[in-house]
N, C-alpha and C positions, 0 to 999 in steps of 0.2 A: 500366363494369366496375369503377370504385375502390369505389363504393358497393355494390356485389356483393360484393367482400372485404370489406369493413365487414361485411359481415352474414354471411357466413363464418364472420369471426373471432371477431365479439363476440356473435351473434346464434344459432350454429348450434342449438341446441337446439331453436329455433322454425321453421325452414328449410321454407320450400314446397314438396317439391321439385318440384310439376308446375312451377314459377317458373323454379328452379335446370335443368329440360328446356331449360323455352322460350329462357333465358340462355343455355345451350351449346348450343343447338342455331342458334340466330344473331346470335352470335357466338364460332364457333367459328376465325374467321380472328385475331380478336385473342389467340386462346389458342394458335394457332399461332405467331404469332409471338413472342410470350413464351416459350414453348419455344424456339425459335431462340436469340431471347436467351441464356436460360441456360447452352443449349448451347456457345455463341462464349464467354460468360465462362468456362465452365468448361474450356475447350483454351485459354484463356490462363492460368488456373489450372496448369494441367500442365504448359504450355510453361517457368513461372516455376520451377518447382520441381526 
């Protein structure tokens, strides 16, 4: 997945996307859990404020 954002980021213009399917489409638990993440920092975010 790092090297997925690597080409995201630096890359997008040229983007596969039948690639970018077959990337979310299995592994879509690792992007689940990244949301999680964000979400837990972001209600500690709010709790600090």
């Amino acid at each position: 997945m790092i090297g997925f954002r690597n080409i995201l980021v630096h890359s997008y213009s040229s983007l596969d996307l039948d690639r970018v399917y077959e990337i979310l489409l299995h592994n879509l638990l690792d992007i689940e859990k990244i949301l999680i993440e964000f979400e837990i920092y972001e209600e500690k975010l709010k709790k600090e404020t």
